[in-house]
SEMARRO-117171 format. One record per residue (C-alpha): chain; x, y, z; residue number from 1. Coordinates in steps of 0.001 Angstrom, whole numbers, plus 500000, padded with zeros to 6 digits. Layout:
NODE  ch    east   north      up    i
NODE   A       X       Y       Z  NUM
...
! end
This chain:
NODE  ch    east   north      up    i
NODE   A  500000  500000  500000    1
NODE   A  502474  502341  501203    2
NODE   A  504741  501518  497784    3
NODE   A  501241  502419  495919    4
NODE   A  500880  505721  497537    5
NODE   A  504677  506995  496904    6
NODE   A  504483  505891  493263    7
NODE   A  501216  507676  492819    8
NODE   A  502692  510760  494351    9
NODE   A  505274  510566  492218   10
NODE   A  503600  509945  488894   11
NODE   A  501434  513367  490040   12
NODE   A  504789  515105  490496   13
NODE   A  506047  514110  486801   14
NODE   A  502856  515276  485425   15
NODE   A  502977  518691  486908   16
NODE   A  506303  519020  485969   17
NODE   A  505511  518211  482526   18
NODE   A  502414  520538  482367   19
NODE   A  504835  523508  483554   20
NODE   A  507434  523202  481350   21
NODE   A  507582  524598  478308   22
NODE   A  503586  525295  477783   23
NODE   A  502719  528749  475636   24
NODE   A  505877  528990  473604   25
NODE   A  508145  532633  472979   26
NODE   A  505893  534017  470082   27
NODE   A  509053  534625  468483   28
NODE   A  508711  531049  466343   29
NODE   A  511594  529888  467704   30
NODE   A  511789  525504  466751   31
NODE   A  513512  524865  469920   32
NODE   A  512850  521136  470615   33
NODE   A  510224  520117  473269   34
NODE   A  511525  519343  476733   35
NODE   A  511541  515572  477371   36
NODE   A  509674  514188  480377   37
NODE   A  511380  512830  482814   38
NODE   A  511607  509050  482797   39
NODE   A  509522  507247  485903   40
NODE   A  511422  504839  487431   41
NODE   A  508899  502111  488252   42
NODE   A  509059  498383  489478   43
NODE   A  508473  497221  486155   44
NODE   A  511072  499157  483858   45
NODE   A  513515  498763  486415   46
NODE   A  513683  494896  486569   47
NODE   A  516203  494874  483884   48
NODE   A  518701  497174  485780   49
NODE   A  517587  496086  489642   50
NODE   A  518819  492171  488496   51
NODE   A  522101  493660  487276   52
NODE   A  522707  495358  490544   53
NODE   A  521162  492586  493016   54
NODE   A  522348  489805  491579   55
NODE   A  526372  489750  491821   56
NODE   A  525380  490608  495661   57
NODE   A  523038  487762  496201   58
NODE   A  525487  485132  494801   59
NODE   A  528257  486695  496499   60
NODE   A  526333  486185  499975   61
NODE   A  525230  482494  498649   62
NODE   A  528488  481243  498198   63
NODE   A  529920  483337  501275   64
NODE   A  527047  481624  503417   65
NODE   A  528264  477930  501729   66
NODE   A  531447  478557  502678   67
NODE   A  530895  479788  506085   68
NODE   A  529284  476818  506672   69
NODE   A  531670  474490  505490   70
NODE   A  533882  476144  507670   71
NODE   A  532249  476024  510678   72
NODE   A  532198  472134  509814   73
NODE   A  536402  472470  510049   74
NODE   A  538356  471681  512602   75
NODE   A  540914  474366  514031   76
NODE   A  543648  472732  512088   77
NODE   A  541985  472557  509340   78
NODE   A  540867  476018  508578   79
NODE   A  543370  477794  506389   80
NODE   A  541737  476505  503105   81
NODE   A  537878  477653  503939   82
NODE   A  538898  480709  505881   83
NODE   A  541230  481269  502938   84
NODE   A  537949  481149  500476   85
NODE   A  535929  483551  503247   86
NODE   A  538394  486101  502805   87
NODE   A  538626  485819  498880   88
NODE   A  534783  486056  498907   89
NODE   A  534721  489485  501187   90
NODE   A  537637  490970  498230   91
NODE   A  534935  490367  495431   92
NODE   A  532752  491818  497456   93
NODE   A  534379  495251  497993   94
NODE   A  535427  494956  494571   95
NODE   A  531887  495154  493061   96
NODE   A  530519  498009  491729   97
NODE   A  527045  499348  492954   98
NODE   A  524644  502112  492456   99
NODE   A  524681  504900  495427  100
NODE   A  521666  503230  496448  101
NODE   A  523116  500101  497437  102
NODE   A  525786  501293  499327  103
NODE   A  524575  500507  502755  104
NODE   A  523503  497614  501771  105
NODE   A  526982  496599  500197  106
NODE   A  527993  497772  503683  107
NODE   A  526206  495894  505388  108
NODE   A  526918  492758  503557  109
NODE   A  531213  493610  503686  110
NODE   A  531090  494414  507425  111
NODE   A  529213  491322  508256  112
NODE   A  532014  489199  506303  113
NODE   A  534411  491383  508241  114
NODE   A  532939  490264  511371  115
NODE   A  532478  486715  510836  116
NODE   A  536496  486679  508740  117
NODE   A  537808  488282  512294  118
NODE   A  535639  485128  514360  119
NODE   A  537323  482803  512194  120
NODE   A  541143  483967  512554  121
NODE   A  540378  484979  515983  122
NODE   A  539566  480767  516068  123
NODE   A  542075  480040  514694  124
NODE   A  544686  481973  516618  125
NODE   A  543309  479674  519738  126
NODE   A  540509  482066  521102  127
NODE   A  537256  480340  521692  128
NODE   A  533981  480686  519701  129
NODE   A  533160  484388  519684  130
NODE   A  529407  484576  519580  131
NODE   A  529636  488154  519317  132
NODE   A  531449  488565  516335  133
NODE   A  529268  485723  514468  134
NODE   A  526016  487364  515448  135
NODE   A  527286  490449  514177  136
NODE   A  528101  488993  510800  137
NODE   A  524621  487521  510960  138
NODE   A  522744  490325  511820  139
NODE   A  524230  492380  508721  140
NODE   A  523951  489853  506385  141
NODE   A  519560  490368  507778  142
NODE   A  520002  493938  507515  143
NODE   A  521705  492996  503724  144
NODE   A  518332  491188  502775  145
NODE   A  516016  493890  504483  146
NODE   A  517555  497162  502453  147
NODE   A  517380  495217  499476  148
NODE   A  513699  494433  499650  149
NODE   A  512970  498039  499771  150
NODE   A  515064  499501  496683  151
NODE   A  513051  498123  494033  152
NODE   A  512445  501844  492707  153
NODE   A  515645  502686  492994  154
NODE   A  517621  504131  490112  155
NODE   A  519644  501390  489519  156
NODE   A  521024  502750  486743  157
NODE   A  523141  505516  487924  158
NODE   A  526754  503901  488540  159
! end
């Protein structure tokens, strides 16, 4: 509903905008070209471009969420390899490019494989389980999936 009521708003914005702009001409029969309208980003139109931003983030999370499990399946000793693959995951991350809209998200997503990275060297260094650290990887990789269910309108393709 609420999503309805912006996008209405919005659309109503546009079309004043449009009926304002260039209405009555100069007299002076000048042919300058008509203002364009500006483009409405909606849910639909921006499907194409949303995908292209969302996606590389989603897998990136998939694979980091495999192979956090797998090492959490590890013994201490045996940790190098998937803690290895953790950290290699969290450098594509910060190496992807997003649209300003994204970027707490992204943030999100990079400081909760910070977190959980830090839980698993801190492991492996001899410190116990940290709880604290793992939680807080966990609770930004939620706060990932919540700010990316509410940027569908977002203009996804401004990079």
């Amino acid at each position: 509903m609420r999503w309805n009521v912006m996008v209405g708003l919005l659309l109503a914005a546009v079309m004043v905008m449009a009926g304002c702009g260039g209405g009555g001409g100069d007299g002076g029969g000048s042919s300058t070209p008509a203002q364009s309208t500006p483009v409405v980003i909606t849910e639909a139109n921006n499907k194409a471009a949303y995908d292209k931003a969302i996606l590389p983030l989603n897998d990136v999370l998939a694979r980091y969420k495999d192979a956090m499990d797998l090492a959490g399946k590890t013994s201490r000793i045996a940790l190098a390899a998937p803690v290895s693959n953790l950290q290699n995951l969290k450098r594509e991350t910060d190496a992807l490019v997003v649209p300003a809209c994204l970027g707490l998200a992204k943030g999100n997503l990079t400081t909760g494989m910070n977190a959980i990275n830090t839980a698993f060297l801190n492991f492996m260094g001899g410190a116990s389980y940290d709880s604290f650290l793992m939680g807080l990887g966990t609770s930004s990789f939620s706060a990932y999936e919540l700010i990316i269910g509410t940027k569908k309108l977002c203009d996804f393709s401004i990079m």
